[in-house]
C-alpha positions in Angstrom: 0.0 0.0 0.0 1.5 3.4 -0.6 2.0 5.6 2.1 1.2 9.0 2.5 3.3 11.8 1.5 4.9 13.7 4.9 3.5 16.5 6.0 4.7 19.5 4.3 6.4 17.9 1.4 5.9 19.0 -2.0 7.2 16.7 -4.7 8.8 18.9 -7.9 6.4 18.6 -10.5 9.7 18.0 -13.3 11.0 14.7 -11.0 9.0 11.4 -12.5 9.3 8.0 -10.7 12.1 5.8 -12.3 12.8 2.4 -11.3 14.1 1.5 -8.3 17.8 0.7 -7.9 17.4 -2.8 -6.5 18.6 -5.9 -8.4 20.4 -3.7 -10.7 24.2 -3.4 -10.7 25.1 0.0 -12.0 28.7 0.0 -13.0 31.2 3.2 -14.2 31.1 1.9 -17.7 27.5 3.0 -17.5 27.1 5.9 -19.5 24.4 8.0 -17.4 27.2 7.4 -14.6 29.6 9.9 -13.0 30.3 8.1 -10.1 29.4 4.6 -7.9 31.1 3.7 -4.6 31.2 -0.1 -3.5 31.8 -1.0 0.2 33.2 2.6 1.3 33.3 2.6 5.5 35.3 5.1 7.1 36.8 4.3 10.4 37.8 6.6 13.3 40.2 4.5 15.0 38.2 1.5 16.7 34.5 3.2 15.4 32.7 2.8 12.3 31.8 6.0 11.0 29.9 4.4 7.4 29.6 0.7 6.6 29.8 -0.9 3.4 28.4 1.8 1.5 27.7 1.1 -2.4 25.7 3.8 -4.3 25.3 4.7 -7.9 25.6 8.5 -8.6 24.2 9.7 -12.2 25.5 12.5 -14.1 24.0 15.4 -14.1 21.5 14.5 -11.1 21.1 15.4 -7.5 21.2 13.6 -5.2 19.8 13.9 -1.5 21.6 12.3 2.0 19.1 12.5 4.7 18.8 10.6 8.2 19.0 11.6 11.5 22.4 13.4 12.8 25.3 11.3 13.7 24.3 8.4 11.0 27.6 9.0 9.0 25.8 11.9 6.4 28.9 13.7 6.3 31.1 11.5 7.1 30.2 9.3 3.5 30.2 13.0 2.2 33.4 13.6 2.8 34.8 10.1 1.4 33.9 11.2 -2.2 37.0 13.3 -2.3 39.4 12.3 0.3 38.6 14.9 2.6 39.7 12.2 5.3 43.6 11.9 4.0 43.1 15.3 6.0 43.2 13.3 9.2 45.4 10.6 10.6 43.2 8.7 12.3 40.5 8.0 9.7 40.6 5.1 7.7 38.9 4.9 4.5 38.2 1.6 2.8 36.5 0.2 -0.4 36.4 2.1 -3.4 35.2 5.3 -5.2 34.9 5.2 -9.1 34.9 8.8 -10.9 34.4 8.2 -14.4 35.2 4.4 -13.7 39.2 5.6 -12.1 39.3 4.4 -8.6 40.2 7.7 -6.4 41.8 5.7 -3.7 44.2 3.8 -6.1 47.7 3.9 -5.5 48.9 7.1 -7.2 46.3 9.5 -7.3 46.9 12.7 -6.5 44.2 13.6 -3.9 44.6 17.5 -4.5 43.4 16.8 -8.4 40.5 14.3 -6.8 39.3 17.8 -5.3 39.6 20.0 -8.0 37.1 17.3 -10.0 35.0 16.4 -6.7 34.2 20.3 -5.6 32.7 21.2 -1.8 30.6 23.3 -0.1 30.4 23.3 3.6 27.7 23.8 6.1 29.0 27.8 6.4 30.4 29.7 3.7 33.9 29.1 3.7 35.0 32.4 1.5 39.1 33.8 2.4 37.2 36.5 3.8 40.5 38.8 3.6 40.5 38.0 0.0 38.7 40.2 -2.7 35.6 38.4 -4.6 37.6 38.2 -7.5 40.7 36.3 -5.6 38.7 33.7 -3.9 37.0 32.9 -7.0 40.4 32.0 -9.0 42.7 30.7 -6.0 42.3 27.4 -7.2 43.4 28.5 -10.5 46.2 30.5 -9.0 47.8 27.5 -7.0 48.2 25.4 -10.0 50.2 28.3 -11.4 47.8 29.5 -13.7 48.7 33.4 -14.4 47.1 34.7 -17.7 45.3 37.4 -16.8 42.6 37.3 -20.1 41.4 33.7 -18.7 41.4 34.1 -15.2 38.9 37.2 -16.0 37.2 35.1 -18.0 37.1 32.3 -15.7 35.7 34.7 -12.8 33.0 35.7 -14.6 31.3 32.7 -16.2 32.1 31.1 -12.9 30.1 33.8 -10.7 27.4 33.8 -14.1 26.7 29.9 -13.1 27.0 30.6 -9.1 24.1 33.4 -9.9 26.3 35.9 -8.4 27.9 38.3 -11.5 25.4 40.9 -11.3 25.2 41.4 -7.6 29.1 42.0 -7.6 30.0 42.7 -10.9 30.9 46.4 -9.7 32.9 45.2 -6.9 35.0 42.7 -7.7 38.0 43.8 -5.8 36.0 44.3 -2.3 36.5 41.6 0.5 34.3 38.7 0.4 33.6 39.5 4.2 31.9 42.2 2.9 29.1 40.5 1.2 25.7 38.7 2.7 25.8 35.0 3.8 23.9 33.6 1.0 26.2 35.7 -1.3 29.5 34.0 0.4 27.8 30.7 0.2 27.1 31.0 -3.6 30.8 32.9 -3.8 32.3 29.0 -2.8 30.1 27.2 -5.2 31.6 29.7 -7.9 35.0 29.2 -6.1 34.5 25.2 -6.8 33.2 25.3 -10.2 35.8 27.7 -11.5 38.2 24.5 -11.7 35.5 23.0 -13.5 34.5 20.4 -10.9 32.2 17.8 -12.3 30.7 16.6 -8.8 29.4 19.0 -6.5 29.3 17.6 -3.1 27.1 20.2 -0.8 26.9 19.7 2.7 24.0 21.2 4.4 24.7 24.4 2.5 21.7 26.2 3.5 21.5 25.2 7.0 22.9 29.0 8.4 21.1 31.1 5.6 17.8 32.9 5.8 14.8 31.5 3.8 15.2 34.2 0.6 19.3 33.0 0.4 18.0 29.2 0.8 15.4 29.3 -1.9 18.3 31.2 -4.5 20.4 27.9 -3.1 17.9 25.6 -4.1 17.1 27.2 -7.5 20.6 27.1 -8.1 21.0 23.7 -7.8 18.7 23.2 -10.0 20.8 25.3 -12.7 24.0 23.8 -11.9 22.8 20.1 -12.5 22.5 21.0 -16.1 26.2 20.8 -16.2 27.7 18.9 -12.7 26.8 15.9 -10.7 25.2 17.4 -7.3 24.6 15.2 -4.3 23.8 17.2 -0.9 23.5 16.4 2.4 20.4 17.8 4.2 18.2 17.8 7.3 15.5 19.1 5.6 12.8 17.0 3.9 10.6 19.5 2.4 14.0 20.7 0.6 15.4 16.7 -0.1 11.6 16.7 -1.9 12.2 19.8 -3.6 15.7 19.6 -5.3 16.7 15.9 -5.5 16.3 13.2 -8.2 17.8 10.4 -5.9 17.5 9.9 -2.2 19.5 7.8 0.3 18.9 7.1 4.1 21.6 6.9 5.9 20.8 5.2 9.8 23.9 4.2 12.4 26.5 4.0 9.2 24.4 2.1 6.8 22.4 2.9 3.9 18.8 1.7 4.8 17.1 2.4 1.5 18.4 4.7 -1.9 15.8 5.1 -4.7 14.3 8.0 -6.5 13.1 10.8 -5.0 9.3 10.2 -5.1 9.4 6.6 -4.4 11.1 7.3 -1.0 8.7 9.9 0.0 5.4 8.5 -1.2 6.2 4.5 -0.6 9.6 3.5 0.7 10.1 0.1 0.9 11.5 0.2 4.4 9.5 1.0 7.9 13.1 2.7 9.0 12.4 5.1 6.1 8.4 5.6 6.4 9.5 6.3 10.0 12.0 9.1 9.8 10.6 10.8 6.5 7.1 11.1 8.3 9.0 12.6 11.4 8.7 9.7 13.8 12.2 10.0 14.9 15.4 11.9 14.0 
């Protein structure tokens, strides 16, 4: 029997329901796929962070992580581009495939992993004694890059697809401090797309903004998947239901249930799921 929609939840009218994962072994050689992890778990020292996680990411989709805090959200997150090397005491195993190259193989050079796996935290994370223009290109600039002409024209397109160029167009050289929030927030996705990242991974990115900053977020992310794989982490249903194609559960380090977005909200398989997406727990 299906079950009801939550409370609250609005389904986009674009999303239609596609099959569920289940039974289907999606590999990297499969063309509508940027990237699939099989068995990732992240260890902090004698704990389990995530276990055995194996997910299929499609190109040029989002993707929603939701479950209750502490279930290993970020902490899978943060696997997709070695945020972990980072830390000496986390242990990641299994493996990531971007574009069907394993990112933990021996070899690989975690710094380029980041440059193709972009993030944006929780808070905007702008060098706020940096101008608007510098933190867009720094990640041009540490790779050497020093023509002038493109780094302009890098800045530009980059804040054009962060929906940002014509609020700071005329101040380009002012401190990013200077600017709102939601503006800094946008200011890092433009930061991460101007070395042309083809995943986005967005941690809670809206979670310290006002509702008019969160709603430009949201129909941002629904720009930027016209171009870059998106997969966010979020508290939120009412947003997972409003900007996702693809939704996984998370629950003490596992993935309960991943399907698309309007299966999971209108009949998940799992009572785990029904439970937290209808507000039960979490």
């Amino acid at each position: 029997m299906d079950r009801p929609t939550p409370a609250g939840v609005t389904l986009a009218p674009t999303q239609q329901p596609r099959e569920r994962d289940e039974g289907r072994e999606a590999t990297a050689a499969d063309a509508q796929t940027r990237l699939v992890t099989e068995g990732i778990s992240v260890h902090y020292g004698a704990n389990v962070g995530v276990r055995d996680v194996s997910l299929t990411f499609r190109d040029k989709t989002v993707t929603a992580l939701i479950g209750p805090s502490g279930c290993g959200k970020t902490t899978f997150l943060r696997s997709l581009n070695r945020m972990h090397d980072l830390s000496r005491a986390v242990k990641v195993t299994g493996r990531a495939l971007l574009d069907g190259e394993d990112i933990y193989a021996p070899g690989v050079d975690p710094v380029s992993v980041r440059r193709r796996v972009g993030m944006v935290f929780q808070k905007p994370t702008p060098f706020p004694t940096m101008s608007i223009y510098d933190n867009v290109i720094a990640g041009l600039k540490l790779v050497g890059i020093r023509d002038r002409a493109l780094l302009d024209e890098v800045a530009e397109r980059s804040l054009r697809q962060a929906a940002l160029w014509d609020e700071v167009k005329d101040r380009l050289k002012a401190p990013a401090s200077g600017i709102s929030g939601g503006q800094q927030q946008r200011l890092s996705i433009a930061r991460a797309l101007a070395v042309e990242a083809e995943v986005l991974l967005m941690d809670e990115p809206t979670s310290s903004l006002d509702p008019q900053s969160t709603m430009r977020i949201e129909e941002l992310i629904h720009e930027l998947k016209k171009d870059v794989t998106i997969i966010i982490v979020t508290h939120n249903m009412q947003q997972a239901a409003r900007v996702s194609d693809y939704t996984a559960f998370f629950y003490e380090g596992d993935v309960v249930e991943h399907a698309d977005t309007n299966t999971m909200f209108t009949n998940p398989v799992e009572a785990r799921t029904n439970d937290y997406i209808t507000g039960r727990f979490g």
